[in-house]
C-alpha positions in Angstrom: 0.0 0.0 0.0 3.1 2.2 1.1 4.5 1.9 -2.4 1.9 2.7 -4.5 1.2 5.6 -2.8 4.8 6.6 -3.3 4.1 6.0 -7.0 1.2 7.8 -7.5 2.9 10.7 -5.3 5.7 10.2 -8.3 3.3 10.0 -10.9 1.6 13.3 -10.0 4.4 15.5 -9.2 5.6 14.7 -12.8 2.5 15.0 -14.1 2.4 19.2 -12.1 5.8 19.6 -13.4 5.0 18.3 -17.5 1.5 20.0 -18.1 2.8 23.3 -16.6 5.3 23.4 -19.0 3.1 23.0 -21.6 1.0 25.6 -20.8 3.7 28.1 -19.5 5.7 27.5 -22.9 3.1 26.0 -25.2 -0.2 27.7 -24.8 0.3 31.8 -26.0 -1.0 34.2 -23.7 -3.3 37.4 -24.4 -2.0 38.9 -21.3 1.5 38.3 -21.3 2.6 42.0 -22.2 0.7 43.0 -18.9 2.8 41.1 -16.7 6.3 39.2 -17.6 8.5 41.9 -17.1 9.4 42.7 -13.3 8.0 46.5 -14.0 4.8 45.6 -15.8 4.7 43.1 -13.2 5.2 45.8 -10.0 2.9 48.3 -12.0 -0.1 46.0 -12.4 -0.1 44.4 -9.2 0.4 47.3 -7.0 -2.9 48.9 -7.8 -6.8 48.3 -7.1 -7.5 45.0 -5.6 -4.4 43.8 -6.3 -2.7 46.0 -3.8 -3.8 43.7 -1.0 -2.9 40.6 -2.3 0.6 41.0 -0.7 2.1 37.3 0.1 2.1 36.0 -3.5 3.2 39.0 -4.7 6.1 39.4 -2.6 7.2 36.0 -2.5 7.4 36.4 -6.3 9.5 39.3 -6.3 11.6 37.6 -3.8 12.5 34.7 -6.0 13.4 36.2 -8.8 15.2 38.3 -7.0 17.4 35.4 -5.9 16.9 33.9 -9.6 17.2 36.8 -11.5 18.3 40.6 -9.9 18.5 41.7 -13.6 14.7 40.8 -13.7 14.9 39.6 -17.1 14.3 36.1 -16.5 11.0 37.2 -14.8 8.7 35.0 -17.3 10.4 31.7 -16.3 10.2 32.8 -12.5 6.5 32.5 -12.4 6.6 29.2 -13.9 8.7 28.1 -11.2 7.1 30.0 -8.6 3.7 28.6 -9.8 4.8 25.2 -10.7 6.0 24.5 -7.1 2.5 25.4 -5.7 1.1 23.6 -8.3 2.9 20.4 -6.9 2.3 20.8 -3.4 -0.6 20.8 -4.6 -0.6 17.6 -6.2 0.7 16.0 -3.4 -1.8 17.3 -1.0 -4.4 15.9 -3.2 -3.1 12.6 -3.2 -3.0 12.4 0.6 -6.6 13.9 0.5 -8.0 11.0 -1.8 -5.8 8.1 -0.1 -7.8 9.3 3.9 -9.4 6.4 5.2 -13.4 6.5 5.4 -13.6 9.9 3.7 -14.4 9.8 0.2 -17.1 7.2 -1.4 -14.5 6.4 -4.2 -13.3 3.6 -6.0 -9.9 3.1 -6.4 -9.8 3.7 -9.7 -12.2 7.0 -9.3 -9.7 8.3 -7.2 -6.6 7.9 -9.4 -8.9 9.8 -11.9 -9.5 13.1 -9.3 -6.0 12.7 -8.6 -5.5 13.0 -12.6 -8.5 16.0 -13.0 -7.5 18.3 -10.1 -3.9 19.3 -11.0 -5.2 19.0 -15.1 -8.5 21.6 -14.5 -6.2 24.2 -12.9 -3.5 24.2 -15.3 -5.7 24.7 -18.3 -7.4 27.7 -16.4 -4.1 28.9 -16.5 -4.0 30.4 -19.6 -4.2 33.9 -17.6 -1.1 33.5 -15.5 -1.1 35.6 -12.3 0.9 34.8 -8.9 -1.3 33.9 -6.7 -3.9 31.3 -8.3 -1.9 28.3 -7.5 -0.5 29.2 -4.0 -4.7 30.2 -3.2 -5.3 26.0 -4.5 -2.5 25.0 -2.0 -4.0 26.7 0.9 -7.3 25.5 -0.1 -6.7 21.7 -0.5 -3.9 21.8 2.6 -6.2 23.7 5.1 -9.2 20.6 3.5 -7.1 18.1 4.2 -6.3 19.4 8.2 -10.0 19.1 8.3 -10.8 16.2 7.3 -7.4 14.3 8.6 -7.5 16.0 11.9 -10.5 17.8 13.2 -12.3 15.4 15.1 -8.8 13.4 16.3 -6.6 16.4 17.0 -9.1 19.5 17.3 -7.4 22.0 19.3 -4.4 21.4 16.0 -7.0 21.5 13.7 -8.8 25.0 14.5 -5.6 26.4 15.4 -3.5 25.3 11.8 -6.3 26.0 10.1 -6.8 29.5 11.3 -3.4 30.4 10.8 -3.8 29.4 7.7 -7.2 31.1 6.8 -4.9 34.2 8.1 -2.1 33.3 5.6 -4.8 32.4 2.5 -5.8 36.0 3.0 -2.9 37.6 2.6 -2.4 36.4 -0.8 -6.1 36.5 -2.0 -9.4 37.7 -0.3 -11.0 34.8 -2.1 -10.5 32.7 0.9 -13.5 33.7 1.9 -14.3 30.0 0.0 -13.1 28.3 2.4 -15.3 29.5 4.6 -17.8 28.1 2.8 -16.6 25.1 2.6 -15.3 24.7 6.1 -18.9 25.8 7.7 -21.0 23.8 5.6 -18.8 20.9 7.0 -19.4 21.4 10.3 -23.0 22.1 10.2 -24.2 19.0 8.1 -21.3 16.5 9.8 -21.3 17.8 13.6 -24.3 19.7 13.4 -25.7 23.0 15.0 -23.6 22.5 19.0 -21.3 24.7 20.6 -18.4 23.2 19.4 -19.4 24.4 15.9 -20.2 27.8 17.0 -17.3 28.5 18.5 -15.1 26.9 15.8 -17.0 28.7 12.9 -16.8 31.8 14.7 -12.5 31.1 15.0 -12.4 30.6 11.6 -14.3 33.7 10.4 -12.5 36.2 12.5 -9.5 34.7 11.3 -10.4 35.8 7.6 -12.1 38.9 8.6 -9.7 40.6 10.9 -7.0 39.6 8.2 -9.1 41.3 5.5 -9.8 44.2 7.8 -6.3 44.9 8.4 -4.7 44.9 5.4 -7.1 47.6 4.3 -6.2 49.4 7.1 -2.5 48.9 7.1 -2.0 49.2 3.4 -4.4 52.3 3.5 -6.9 53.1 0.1 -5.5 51.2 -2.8 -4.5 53.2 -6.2 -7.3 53.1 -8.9 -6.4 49.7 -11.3 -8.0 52.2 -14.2 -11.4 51.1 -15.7 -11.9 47.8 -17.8 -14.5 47.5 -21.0 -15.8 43.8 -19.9 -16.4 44.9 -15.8 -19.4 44.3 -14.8 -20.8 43.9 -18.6 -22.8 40.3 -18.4 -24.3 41.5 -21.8 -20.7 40.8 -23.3 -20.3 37.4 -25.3 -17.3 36.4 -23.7 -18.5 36.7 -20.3 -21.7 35.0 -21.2 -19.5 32.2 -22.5 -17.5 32.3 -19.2 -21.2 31.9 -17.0 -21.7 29.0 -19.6 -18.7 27.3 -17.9 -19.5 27.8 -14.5 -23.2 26.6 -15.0 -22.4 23.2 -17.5 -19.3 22.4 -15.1 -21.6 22.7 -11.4 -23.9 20.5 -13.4 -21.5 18.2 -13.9 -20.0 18.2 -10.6 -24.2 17.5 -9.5 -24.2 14.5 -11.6 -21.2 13.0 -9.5 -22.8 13.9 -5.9 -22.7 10.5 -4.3 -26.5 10.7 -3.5 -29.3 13.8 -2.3 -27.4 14.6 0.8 -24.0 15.5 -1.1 -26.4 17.4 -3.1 -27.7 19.5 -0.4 -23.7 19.9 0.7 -23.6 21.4 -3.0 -26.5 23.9 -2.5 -25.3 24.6 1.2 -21.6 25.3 0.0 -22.7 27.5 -3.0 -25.0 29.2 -1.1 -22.7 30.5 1.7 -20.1 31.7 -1.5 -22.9 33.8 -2.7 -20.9 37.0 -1.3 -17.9 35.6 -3.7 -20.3 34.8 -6.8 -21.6 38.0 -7.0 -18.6 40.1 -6.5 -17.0 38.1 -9.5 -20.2 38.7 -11.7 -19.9 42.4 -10.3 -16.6 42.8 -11.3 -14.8 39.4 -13.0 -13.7 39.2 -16.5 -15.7 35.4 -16.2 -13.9 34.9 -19.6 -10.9 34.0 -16.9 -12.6 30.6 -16.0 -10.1 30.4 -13.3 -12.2 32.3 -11.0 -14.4 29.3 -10.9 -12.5 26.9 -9.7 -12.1 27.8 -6.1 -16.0 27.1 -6.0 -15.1 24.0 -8.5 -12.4 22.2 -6.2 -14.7 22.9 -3.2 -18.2 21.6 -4.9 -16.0 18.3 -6.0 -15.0 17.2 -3.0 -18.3 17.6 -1.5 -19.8 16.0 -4.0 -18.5 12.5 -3.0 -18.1 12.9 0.5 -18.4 9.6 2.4 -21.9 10.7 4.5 -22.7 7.3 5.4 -19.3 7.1 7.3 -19.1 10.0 8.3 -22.8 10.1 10.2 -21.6 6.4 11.7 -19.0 8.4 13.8 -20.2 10.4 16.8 -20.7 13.5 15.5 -22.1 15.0 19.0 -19.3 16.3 21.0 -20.1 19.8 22.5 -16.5 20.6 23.2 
């Protein structure tokens, strides 16, 4: 058992490592001349909501400044700066799929997941940006504390996920989803106790004193200038992005184990209504990227072992 998780480990960090290449050197990007110069780079990211995002953007900088000082190698620094959280990643997901009594999968299903996660988020990547695949990380590491840890080793479990909600944050406010999915965890697992309460409550100050306070550290951000698609739902290309979101959530509906999985679903998409709308508010939703915070949430809860899951006691007040 040992070794073939070793080889799928293998197997997935080469698959990261191959189709990021591809895409990072095979696909051609319409927003390359925004970005893969240090400058461009520094100018575009220090304005609007982008001024906030602070960890990915630094941690970048700081790379290539040990890559590259010239800066002129700044292209082939995000690919290794994105490629590495892409692997992490990968490996993350393979620990998720291979916990005991958590997932209603075959094992054949879940070398497939194991195959479609790392695939759907490099083909999103065709608008590169710093801090899409560190945001994944966070997201499937603080999952897997969750469900490897939560009901085992809480006091670890609220406290590594918090710090980590905090950390999330600081590289993009759309953290927020894992909020989402964290809550509608612990109210349809543990149900409505004080345990859940006061764990919910951890986790959303976390996020929201880490959002408050980088508004008021950083202070008003400069304007990022107006964008043509913003806002603009009449616009074909956005209207092709909603396309995206609504055939892929239907797929992802299909796979739900049975009705309760599917209540998770409507649970989980419901409490990301705040993030929904402020992407249809402002989102280019041509960037299918921006769905699939909501997509890697909606697909683990989708086949979420419920049977197992209500077999444990699920009543501890704490």
């Amino acid at each position: 058992m040992k070794s073939r998780l070793v080889y799928v480990l293998f197997l997935t960090i080469l698959f990261c490592c191959i189709t990021s290449y591809i895409v990072y050197f095979g696909f051609v990007s319409n927003y390359s001349h925004r970005m893969f110069s240090r400058p461009a780079f520094i100018d575009l990211y220090g304005k609007g909501i982008f001024h906030y995002r602070v960890l990915s953007r630094n941690l970048l900088l700081g790379l290539d400044d040990l890559i590259d000082p010239s800066g002129k190698q700044f292209y082939q620094t995000t690919f290794y700066f994105n490629t590495f959280f892409l692997v992490l990643s990968g490996i993350v997901t393979v620990l998720l799929f291979h916990l005991r009594r958590v997932f209603r999968l075959s094992e054949g299903e879940k070398i497939l997941f194991i195959l479609l996660i790392p695939l759907i988020i490099n083909i999103t990547q065709f608008v590169v940006v710093p801090y899409d695949t560190l945001g994944y990380f966070f997201q499937l590491l603080i999952t897997y504390i969750f469900l490897a840890f939560y009901e085992k080793e809480f006091a670890f479990a609220t406290l590594s996920i918090s710090l980590l909600l905090i950390v999330s944050t600081l590289n993009r406010e759309s953290s927020a989803i894992n909020l989402s999915f964290l809550i509608t965890l612990l109210l349809f697992v543990y149900g409505w106790n004080r345990r859940t309460i006061r764990t919910s409550a951890a986790f959303i100050l976390s996020f929201l004193v880490t959002y408050v306070l980088l508004r008021v550290v950083i202070g008003e951000a400069p304007p990022s200038g107006p964008n043509a698609l913003i806002g603009h739902l009449g616009i074909f290309v956005n209207q092709v992005g909603i396309a995206f979101w609504l055939v892929t959530a239907a797929f992802v509906h299909l796979l739900a184990n049975d009705r309760r999985n599917r209540r998770l679903l409507l649970c989980f998409y419901l409490l990301s209504t705040p993030y929904i709308f402020l992407v249809l508010k402002d989102g280019i939703l041509w960037e299918i990227r921006l769905y699939i915070p909501l997509f890697l949430g909606s697909l683990l809860l989708s086949k979420l072992d419920l049977t197992a899951a209500s077999a444990t006691d699920r009543s501890t007040e704490g």
